[in-house]
C-alpha positions in Angstrom: 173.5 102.1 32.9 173.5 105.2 35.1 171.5 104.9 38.1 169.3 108.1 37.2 168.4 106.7 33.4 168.2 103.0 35.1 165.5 105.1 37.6 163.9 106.6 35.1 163.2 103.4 32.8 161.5 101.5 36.0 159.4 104.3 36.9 158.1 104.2 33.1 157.8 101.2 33.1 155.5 100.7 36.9 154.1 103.8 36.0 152.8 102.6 32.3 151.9 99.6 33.5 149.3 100.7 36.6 148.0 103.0 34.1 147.7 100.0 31.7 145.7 98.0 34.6 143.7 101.3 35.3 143.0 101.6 32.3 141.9 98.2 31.5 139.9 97.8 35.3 137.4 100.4 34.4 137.2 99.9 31.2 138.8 102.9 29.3 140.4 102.2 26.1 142.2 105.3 26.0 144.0 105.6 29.5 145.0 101.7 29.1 146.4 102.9 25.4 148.5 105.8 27.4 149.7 103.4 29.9 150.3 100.9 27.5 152.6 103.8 25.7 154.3 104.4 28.5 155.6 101.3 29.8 157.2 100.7 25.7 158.8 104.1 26.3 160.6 102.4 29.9 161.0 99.8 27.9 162.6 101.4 25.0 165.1 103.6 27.8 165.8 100.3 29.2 167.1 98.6 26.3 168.9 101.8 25.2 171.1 101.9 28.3 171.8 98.3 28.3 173.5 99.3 24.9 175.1 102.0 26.3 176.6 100.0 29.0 177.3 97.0 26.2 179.3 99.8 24.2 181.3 100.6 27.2 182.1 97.2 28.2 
C-alpha cells in the first residue's frame, strides 16, 4: 500500500469516526450519518490497497 493512500485511508477513517461520535454526542442524526459515511469510505480505501498490495505480492 503506498504510504500516501495508506495516509489517506486512516485519516478517513479517525476523521469519520469523531464525526460519528460528534454526531452521536449531541444528538444529530445527520452529522453522525456523514461521519458514519466517511469512516466506510477509509474503510473501503483501506481494503482496496491491501488488494493492491495482495496483487503485487
Amino acid at each position: 500500500m503506498s504510504a500516501s493512500e495508506k495516509a489517506k485511508a486512516k485519516t478517513e477513517q479517525t476523521l469519520g469516526k469523531a464525526e460519528k461520535e460528534v454526531g452521536r454526542a449531541v444528538g444529530n442524526e445527520h452529522i453522525a450519518a456523514e461521519g458514519e459515511s466517511k469512516e466506510a469510505k477509509g474503510d473501503l480505501r483501506a481494503a482496496k490497497e491491501k488488494g493492491k498490495d495482495a496483487l503485487k505480492n
